[in-house]
Backbone as CSV, one residue per row, in Angstrom:
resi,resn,N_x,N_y,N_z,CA_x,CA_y,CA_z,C_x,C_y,C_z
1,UNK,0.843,-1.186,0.000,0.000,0.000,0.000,0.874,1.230,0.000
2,UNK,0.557,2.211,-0.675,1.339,3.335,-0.500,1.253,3.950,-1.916
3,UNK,2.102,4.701,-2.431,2.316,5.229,-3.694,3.987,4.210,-4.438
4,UNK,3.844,3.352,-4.759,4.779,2.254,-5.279,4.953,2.364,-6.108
5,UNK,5.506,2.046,-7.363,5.273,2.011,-8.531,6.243,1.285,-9.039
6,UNK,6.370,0.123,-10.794,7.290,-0.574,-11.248,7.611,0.015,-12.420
7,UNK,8.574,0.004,-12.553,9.262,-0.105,-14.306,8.520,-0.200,-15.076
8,UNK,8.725,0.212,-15.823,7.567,-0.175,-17.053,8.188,-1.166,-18.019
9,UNK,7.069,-2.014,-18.564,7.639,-2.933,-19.269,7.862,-3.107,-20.516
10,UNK,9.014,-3.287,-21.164,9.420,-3.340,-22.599,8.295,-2.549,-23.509
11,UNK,6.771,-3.721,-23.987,5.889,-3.290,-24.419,4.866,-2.637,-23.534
12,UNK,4.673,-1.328,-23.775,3.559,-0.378,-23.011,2.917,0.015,-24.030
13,UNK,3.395,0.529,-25.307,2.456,1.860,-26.032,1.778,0.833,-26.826
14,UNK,0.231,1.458,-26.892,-0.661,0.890,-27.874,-0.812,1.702,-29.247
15,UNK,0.370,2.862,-28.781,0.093,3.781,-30.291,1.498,3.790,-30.618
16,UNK,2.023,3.618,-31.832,2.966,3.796,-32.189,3.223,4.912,-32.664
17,UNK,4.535,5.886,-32.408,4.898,7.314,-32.239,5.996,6.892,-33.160
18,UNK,6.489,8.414,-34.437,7.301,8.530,-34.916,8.043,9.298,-34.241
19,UNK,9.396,9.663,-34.775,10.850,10.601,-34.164,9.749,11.916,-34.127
20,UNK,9.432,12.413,-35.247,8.403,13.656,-35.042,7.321,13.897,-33.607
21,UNK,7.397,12.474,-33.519,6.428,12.789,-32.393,4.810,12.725,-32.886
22,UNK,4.937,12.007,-34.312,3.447,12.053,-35.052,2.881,10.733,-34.896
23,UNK,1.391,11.173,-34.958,0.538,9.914,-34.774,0.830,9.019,-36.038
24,UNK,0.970,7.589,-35.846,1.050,7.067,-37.120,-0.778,6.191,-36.974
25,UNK,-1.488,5.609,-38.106,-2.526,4.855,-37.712,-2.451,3.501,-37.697
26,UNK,-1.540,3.370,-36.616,-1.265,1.788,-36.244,-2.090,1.551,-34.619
27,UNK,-2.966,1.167,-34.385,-3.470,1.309,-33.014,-2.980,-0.236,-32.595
28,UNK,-2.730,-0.856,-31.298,-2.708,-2.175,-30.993,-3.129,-2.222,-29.540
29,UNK,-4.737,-2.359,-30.278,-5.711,-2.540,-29.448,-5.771,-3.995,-28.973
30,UNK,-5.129,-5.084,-29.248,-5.115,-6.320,-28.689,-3.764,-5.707,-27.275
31,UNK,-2.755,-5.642,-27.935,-2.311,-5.441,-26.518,-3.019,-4.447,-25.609
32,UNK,-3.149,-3.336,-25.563,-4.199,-2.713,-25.413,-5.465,-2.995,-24.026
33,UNK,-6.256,-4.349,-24.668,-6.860,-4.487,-24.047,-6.141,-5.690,-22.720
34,UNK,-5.035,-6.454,-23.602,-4.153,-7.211,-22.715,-3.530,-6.446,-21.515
35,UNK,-3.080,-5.557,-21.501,-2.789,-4.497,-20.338,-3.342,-3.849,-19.754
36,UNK,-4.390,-3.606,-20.298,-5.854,-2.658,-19.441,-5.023,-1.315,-20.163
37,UNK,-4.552,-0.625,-20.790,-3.471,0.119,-20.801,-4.863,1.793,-21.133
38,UNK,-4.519,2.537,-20.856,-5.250,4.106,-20.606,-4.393,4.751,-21.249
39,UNK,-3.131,4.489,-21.902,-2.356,5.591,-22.382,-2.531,6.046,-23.683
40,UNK,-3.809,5.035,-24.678,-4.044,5.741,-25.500,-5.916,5.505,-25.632
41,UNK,-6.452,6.241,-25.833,-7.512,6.094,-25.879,-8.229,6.653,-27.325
42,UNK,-9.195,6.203,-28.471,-9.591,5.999,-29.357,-11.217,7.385,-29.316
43,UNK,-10.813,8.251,-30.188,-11.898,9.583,-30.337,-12.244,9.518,-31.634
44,UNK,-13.808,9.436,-31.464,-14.104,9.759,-32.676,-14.152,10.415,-33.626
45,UNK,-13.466,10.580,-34.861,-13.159,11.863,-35.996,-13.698,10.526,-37.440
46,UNK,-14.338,11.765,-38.087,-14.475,10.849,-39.159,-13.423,11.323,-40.321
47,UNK,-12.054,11.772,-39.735,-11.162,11.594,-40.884,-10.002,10.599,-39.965
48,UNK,-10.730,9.955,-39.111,-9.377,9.588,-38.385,-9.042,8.127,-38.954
49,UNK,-7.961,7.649,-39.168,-7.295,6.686,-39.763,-7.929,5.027,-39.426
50,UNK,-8.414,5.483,-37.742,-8.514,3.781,-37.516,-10.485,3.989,-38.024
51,UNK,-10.448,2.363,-38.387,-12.393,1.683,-38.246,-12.522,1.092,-38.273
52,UNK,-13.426,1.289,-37.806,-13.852,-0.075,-36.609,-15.893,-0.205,-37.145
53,UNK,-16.095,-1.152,-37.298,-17.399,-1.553,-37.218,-18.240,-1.471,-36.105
54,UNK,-19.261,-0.649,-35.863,-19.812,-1.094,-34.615,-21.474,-1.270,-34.875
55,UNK,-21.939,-2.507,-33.951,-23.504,-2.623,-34.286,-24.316,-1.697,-34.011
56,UNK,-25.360,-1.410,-34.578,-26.303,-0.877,-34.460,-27.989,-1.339,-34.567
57,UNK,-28.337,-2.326,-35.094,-29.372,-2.956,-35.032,-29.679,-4.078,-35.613
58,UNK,-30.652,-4.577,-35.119,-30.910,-6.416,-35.859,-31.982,-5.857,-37.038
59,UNK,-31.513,-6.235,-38.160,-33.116,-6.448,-38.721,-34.023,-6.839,-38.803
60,UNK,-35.112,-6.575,-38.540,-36.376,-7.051,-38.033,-37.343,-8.219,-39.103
61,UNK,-36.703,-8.609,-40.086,-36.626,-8.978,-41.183,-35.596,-10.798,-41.419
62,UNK,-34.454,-10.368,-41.732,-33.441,-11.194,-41.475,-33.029,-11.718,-40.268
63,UNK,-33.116,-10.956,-38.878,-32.601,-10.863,-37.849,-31.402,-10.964,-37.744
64,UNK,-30.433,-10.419,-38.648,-28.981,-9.786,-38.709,-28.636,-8.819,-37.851
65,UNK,-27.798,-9.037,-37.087,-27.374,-7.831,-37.163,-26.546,-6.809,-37.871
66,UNK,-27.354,-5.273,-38.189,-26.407,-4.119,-39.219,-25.142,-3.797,-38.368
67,UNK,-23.852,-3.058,-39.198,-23.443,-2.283,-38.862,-22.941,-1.640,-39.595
68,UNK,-22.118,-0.369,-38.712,-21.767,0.823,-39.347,-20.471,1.727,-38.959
69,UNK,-19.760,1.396,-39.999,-18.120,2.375,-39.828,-18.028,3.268,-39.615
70,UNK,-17.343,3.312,-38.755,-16.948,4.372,-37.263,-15.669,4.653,-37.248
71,UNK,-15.365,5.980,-37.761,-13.571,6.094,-37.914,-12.852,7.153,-36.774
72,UNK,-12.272,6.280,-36.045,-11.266,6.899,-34.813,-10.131,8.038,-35.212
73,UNK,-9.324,8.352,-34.351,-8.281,8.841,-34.292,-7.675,8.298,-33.175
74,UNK,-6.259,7.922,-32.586,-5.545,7.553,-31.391,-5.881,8.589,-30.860
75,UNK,-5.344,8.988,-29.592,-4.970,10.104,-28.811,-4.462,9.677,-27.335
76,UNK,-3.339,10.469,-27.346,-2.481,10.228,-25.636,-3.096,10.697,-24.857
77,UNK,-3.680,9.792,-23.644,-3.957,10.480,-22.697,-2.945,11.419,-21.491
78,UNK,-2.952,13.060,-21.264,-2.026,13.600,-20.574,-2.351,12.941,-19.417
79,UNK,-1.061,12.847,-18.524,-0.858,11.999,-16.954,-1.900,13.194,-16.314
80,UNK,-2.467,14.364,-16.498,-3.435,14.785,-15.444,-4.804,14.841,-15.618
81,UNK,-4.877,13.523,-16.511,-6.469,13.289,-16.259,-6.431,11.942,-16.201
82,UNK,-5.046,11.203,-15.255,-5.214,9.456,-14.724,-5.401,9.476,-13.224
83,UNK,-6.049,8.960,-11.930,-6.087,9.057,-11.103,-5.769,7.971,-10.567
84,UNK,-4.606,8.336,-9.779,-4.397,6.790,-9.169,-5.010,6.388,-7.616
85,UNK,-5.227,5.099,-6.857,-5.771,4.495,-5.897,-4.484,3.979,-5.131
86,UNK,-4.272,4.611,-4.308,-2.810,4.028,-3.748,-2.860,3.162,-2.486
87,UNK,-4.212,2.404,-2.370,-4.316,1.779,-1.300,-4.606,0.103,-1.918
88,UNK,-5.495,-0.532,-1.309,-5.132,-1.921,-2.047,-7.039,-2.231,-1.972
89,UNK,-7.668,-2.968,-3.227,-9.028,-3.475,-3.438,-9.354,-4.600,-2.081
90,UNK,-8.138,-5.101,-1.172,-8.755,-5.944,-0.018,-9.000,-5.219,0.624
91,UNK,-8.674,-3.333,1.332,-9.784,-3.149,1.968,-10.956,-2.899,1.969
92,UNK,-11.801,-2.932,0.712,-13.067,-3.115,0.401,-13.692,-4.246,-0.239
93,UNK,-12.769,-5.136,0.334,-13.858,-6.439,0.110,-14.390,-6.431,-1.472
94,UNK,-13.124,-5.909,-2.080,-13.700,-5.944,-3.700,-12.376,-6.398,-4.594
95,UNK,-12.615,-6.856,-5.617,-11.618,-7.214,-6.436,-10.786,-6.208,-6.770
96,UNK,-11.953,-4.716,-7.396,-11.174,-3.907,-8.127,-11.792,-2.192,-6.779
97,UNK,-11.290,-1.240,-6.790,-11.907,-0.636,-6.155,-12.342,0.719,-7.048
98,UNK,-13.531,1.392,-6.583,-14.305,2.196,-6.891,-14.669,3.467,-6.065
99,UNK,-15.009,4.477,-6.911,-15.887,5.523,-6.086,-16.858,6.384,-6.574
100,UNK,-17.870,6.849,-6.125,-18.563,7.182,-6.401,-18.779,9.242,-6.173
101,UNK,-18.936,9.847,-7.434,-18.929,11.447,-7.253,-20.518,11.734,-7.079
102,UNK,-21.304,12.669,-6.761,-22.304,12.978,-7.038,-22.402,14.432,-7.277
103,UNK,-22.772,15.284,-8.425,-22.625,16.338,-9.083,-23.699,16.741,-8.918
104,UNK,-24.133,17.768,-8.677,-25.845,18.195,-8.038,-26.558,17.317,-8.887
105,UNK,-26.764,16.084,-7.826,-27.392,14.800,-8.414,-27.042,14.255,-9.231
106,UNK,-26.309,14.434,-10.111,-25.501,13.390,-11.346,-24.266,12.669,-10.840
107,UNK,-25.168,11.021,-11.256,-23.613,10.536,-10.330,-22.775,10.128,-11.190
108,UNK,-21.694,9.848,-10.920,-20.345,9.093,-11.629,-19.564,8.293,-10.702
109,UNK,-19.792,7.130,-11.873,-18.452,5.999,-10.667,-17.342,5.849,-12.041
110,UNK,-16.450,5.747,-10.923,-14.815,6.000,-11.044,-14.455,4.238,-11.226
111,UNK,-13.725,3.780,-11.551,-13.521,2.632,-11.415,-11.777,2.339,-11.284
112,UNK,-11.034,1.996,-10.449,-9.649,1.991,-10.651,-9.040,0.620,-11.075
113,UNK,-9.170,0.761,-12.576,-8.816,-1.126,-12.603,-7.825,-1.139,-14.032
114,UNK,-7.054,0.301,-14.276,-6.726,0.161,-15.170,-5.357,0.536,-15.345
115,UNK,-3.956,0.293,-16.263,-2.902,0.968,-16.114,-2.253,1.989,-16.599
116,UNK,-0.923,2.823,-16.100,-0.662,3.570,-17.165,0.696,3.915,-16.814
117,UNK,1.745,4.458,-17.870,2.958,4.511,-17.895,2.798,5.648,-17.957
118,UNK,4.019,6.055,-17.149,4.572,7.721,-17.729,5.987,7.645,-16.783
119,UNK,6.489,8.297,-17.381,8.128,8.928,-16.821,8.990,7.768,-16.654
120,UNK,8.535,6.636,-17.370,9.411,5.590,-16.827,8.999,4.638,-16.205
121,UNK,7.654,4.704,-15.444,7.175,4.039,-14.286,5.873,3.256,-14.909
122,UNK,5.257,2.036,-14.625,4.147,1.317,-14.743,3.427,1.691,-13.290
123,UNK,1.848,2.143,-13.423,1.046,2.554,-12.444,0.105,1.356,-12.842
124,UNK,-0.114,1.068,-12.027,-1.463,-0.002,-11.620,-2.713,0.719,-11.084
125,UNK,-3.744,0.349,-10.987,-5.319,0.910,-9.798,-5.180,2.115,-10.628
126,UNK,-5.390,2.298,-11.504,-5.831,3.899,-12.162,-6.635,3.589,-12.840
127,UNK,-7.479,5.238,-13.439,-8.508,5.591,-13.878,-8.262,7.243,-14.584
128,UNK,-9.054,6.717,-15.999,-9.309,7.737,-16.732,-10.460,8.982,-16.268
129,UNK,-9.893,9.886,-15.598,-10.638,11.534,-15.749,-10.628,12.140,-15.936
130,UNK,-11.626,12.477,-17.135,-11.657,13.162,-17.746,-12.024,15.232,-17.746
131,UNK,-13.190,14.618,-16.654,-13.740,16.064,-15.621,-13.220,16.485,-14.640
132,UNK,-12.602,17.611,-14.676,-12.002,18.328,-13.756,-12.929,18.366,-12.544
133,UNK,-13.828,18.351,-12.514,-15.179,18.702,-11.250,-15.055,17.377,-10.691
134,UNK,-15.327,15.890,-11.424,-15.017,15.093,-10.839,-13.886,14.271,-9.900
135,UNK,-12.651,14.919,-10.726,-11.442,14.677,-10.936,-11.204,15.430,-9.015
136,UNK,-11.869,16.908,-9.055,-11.293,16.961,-7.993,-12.252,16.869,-6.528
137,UNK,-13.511,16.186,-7.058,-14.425,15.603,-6.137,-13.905,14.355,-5.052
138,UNK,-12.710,13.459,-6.271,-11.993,12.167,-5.538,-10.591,12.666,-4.776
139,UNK,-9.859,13.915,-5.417,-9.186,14.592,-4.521,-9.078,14.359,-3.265
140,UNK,-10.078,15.715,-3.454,-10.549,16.472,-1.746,-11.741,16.211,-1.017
141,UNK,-11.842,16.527,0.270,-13.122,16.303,0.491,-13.244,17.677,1.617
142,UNK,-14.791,17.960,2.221,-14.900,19.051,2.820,-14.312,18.760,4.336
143,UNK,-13.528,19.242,5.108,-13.350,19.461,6.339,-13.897,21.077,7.389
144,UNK,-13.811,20.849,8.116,-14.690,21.948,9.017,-13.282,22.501,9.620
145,UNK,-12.618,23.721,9.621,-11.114,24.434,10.136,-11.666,24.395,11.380
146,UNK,-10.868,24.320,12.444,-10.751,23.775,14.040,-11.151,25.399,14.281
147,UNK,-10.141,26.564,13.656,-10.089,28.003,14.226,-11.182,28.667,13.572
148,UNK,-11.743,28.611,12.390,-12.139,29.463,11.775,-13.776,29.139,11.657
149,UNK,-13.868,27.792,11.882,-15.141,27.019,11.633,-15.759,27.020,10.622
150,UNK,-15.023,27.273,9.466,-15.617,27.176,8.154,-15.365,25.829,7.343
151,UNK,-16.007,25.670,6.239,-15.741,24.466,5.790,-14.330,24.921,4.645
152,UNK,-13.542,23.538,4.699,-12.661,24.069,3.739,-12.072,22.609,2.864
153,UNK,-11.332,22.826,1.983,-10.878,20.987,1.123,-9.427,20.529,1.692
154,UNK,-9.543,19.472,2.027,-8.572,19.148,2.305,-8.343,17.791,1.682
155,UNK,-7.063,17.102,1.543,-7.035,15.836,0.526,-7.480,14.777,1.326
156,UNK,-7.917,13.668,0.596,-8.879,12.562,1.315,-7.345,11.945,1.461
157,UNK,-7.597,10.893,2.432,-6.094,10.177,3.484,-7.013,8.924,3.031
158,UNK,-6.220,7.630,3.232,-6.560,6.537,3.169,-7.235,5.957,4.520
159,UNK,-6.553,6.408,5.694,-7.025,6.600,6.582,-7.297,7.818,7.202
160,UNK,-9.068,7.193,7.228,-10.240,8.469,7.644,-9.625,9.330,9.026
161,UNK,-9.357,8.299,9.771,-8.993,9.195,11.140,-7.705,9.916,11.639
162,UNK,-7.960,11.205,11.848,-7.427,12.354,11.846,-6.330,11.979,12.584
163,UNK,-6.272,11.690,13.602,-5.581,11.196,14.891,-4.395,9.795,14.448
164,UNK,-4.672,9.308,13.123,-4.248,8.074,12.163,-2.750,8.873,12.245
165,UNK,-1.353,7.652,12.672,-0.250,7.949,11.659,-0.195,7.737,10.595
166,UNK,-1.024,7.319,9.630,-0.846,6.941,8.147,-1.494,8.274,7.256
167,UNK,-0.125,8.956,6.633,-0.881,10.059,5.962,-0.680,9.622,4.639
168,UNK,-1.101,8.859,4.161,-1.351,8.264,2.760,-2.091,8.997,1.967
169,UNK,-1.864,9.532,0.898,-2.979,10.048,-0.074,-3.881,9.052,-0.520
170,UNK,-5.332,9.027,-0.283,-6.088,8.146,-1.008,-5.620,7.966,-2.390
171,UNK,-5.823,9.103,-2.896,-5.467,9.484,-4.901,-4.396,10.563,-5.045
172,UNK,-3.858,9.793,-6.184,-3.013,11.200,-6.428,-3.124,11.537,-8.075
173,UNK,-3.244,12.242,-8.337,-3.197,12.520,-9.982,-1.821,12.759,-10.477
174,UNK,-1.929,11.827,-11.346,-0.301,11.305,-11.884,0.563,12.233,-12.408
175,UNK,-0.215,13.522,-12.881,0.741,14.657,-13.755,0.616,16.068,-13.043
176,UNK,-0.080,15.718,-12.346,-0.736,17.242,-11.336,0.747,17.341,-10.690
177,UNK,1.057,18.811,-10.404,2.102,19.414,-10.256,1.206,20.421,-8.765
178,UNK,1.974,21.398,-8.212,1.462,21.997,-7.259,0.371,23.283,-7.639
179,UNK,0.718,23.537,-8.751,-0.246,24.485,-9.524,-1.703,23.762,-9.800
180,UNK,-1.575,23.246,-10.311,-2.638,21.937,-10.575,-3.518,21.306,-9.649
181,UNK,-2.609,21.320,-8.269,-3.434,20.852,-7.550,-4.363,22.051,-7.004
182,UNK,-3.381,22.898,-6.689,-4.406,24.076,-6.480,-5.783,24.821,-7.104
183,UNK,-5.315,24.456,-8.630,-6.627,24.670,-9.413,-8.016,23.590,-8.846
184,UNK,-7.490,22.375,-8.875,-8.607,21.325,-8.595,-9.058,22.005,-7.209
185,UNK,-8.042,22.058,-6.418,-8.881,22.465,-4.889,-9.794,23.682,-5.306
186,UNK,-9.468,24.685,-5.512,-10.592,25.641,-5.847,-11.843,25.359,-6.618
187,UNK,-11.855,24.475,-7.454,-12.823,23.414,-8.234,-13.325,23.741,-7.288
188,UNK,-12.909,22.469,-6.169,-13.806,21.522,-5.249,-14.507,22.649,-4.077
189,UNK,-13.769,23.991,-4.176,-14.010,24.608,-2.966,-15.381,25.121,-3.771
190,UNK,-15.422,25.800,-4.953,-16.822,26.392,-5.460,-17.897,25.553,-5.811
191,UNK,-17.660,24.122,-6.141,-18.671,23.192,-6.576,-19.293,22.313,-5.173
192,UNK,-18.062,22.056,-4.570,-18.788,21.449,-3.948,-18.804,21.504,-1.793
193,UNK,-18.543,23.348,-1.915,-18.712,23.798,-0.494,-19.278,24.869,-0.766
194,UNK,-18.851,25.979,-1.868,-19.629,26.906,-1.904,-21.770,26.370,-2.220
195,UNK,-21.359,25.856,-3.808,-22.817,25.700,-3.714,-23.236,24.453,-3.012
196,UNK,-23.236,23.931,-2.562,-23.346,22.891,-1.157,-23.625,23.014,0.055
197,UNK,-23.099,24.641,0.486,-22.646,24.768,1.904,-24.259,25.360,2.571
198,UNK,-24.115,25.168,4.100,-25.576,25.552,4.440,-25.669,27.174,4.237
199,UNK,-25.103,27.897,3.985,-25.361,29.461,3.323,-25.747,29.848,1.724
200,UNK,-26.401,29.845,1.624,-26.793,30.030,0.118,-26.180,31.266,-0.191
201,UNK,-25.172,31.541,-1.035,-24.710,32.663,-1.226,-24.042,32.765,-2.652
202,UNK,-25.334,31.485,-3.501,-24.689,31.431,-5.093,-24.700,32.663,-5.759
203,UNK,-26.175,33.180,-4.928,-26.400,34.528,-5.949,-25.327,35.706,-5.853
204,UNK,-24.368,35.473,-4.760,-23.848,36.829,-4.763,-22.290,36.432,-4.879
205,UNK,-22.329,36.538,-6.281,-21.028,36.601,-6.795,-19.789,37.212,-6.103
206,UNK,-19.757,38.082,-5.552,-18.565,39.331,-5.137,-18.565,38.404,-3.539
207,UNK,-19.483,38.166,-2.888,-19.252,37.390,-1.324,-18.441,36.251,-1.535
208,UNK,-19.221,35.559,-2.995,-18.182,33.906,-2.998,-17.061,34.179,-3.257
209,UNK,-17.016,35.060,-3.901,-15.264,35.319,-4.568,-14.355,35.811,-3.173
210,UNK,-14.817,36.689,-2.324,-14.642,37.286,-1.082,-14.125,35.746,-0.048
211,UNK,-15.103,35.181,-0.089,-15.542,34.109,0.602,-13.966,32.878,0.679
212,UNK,-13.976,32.501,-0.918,-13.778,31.233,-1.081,-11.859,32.312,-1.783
213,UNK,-11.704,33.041,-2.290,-10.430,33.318,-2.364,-10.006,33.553,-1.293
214,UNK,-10.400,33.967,-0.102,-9.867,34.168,1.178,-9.127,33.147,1.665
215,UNK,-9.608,31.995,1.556,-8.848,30.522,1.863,-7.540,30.282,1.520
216,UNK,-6.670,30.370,2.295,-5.290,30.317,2.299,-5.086,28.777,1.769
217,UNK,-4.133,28.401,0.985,-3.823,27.187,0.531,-3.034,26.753,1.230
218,UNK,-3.576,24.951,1.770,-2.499,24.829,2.815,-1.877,23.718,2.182
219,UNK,-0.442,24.082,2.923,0.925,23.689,1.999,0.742,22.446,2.057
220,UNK,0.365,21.639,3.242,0.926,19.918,3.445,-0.360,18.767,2.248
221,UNK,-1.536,20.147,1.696,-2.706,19.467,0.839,-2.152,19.462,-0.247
222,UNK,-1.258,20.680,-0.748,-0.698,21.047,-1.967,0.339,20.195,-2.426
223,UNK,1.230,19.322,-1.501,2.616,19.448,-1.886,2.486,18.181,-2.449
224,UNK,3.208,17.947,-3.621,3.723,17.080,-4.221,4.275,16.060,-3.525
């Protein structure tokens, strides 16, 4: 448990990269799916090189099923929209582990069951996020300041209790830098304390800004 990480192994990329640094349209989506691998993920463009067939209906007639060509493009996913799980799926009594965001009522589950390389390193328990709102929903979470009694974000710990020697980051986002993290915390501070919080004070723009920039960033949430 912890933030670990291995070597990466010989074969990682499912996209093959020229010296330019250009997409070529070779995708290898068998390894791909053999690795669980997130480092390249498949967008739809209809000038994009790869196609792929996908169904769309039985005929009601023949009872065939139609389909219909669907043309991709590769694309790298950047390391700050992978989230990693740095704790282990046995303490939840689950194979793979999960979480769940809820966005004024819209939910999203996270799923960490997938891998990804960068800098050298093979990451295991990650997940593609894509939404910044979500992204920094699994972050942070709201805490209540001891002095000030306001609510404020602080990063979720693997272990809940405060009083815990284990200061483990639940998640860490693989490319997030200290700038970065700070952006997400402010995310999390307007989405989900400002309009959340028991003061209704969406309508007044100049208080939230008052409000929620006032919050000093604290160093030990920030730091890398």
């Amino acid at each position: 448990m912890g933030t670990d990480t291995q070597k990466a192994a010989p074969k990682t990329a499912s996209l093959i990269i020229t010296k330019e640094d250009e997409q070529v349209a070779k995708f290898d989506e068998k390894e791909a799916m053999r690795t669980r691998s997130i480092n390249v993920v498949l967008v739809v463009d209809p000038e994009g090189p790869i196609k792929k067939a996908i169904p769309t209906m039985r005929d009601p007639e023949t009872h065939k099923m139609t389909y219909a060509d669907v043309r991709y493009r590769p694309e790298r996913v950047p390391p700050t929209q992978v989230l990693r799980f740095n704790g282990t799926p046995v303490r939840d009594f689950n194979s793979e582990h999960s979480a769940t965001v809820d966005v004024q009522g819209k939910r999203t589950i996270v799923v960490f069951d997938r891998t990804y390389d960068y800098a050298g390193n093979h990451f295991d328990r990650c997940a593609l996020v894509m939404d910044r709102i979500v992204l920094s929903g699994l972050l942070f979470e709201k805490k209540i300041d001891p002095r000030s009694h306001r609510p404020i974000a602080v990063r979720r710990r693997l272990d809940a209790n405060p009083n815990s020697a284990d200061r483990t980051m639940k998640y860490d986002c693989i490319g997030a830098k200290e700038a970065e993290l700070r952006d997400l915390k402010r995310i999390y501070e307007r989405i989900f304390i400002s309009q959340g919080g028991p003061i209704n004070t969406r309508d007044d723009d100049e208080l939230n800004k008052f409000m929620y920039d006032a919050i000093a960033p604290i160093e030990q949430e920030v730091a890398t």
